[in-house]
ROMARTOR-350647 format. One record per residue (C-alpha): x, y, z; residue in one letter. Coordinates in steps of 0.1 Angstrom, whole numbers, plus 2048, in hexadecimal, padded with zeros to 3 digits. Example, Ala and Ser with C-alpha at 12.3 -4.5 7.8 and 13.67 -1.06 7.14 Angstrom:
# residues 2
87B7D384EA
8897F5847S
***
This chain:
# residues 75
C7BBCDA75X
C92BE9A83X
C9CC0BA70X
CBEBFDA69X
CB1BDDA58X
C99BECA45X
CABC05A39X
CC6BE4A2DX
CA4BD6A19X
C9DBF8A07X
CC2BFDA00X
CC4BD99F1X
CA7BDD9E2X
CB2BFC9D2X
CD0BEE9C6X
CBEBCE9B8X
CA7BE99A3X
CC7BFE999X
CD9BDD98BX
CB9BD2976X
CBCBF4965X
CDDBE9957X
CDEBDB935X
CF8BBC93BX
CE1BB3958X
CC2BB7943X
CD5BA0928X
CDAB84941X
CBDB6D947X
CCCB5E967X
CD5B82975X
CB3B8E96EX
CA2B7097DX
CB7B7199BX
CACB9899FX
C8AB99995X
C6EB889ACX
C5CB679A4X
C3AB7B9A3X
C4BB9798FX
C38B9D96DX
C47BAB94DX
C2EBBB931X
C43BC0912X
C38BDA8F8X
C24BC48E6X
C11BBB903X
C1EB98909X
C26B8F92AX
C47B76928X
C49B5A93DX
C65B4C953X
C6DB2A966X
C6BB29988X
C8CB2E99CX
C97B379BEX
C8AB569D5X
C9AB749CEX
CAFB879E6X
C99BA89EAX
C74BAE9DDX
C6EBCD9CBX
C5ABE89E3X
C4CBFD9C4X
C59C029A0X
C49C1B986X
C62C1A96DX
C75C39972X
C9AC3B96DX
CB1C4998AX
CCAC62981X
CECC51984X
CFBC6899CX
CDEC5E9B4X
CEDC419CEX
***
């Protein structure tokens, strides 16, 4: 993959991440299956793990996520 391209993924990627932070997207099932990754595993609070039908491949795959909130004047 060249430089350019993968710099695209990570971008995409980042903006995939950015939007899932956003509490309409969060709020829409379809959104948030679109965005999230078939193999992507929630564990709520209480320790439950939800489950979720099947659906099409996403458009980017998440490279690492711990959680941590980006500032928002950070692009």
């Amino acid at each position: 993959m060249s430089e350019a391209r993968a710099s695209d993924a990570v971008n995409e990627a980042i903006a995939g991440e950015l939007a899932l932070l956003d509490p309409a997207v969060r709020a829409s099932r379809s959104e948030a299956v679109r965005l999230l990754d078939p193999e992507f595993v929630e564990i709520g609070a209480s320790g439950r793990r939800p489950s979720r039908a099947p659906s099409s491949p996403p458009a980017w795959r998440m490279f690492y996520h711990q959680g941590t909130p980006v500032p928002p004047d950070i692009e």
